[in-house]
Structures are given as structure tokens and as C-alpha cells.
C-alpha positions in Angstrom: 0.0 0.0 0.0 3.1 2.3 1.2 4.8 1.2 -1.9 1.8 2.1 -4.4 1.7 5.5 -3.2 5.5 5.9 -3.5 5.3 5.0 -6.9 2.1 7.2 -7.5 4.2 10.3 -6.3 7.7 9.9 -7.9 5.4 8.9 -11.2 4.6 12.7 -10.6 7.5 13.9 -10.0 8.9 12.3 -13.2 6.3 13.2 -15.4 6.5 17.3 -14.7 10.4 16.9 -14.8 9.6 16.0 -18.4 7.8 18.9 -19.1 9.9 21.2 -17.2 13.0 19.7 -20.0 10.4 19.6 -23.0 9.2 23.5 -22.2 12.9 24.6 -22.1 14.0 22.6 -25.3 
């Protein structure tokens, strides 16, 4: 359960560090 919401999170985390390189490209 603790381990689902981790992954939920850093799924986050990756997903607007993708759009934070994509804006500045």
C-alpha cells in the first residue's frame, strides 16, 4: 500500500520533470 503510493508520487514527480526539459527545449 506504502509502496503504491510511492510509486504514484515519484510517477509525478517524473512526469512534470519531463515537461519542465520539453518547455525549455
Amino acid at each position: 500500500r506504502l509502496n503504491e503510493a510511492a510509486g504514484c508520487s515519484l510517477v509525478s514527480i517524473i512526469v512534470d520533470h519531463i515537461f519542465l526539459c520539453i518547455r525549455d527545449a
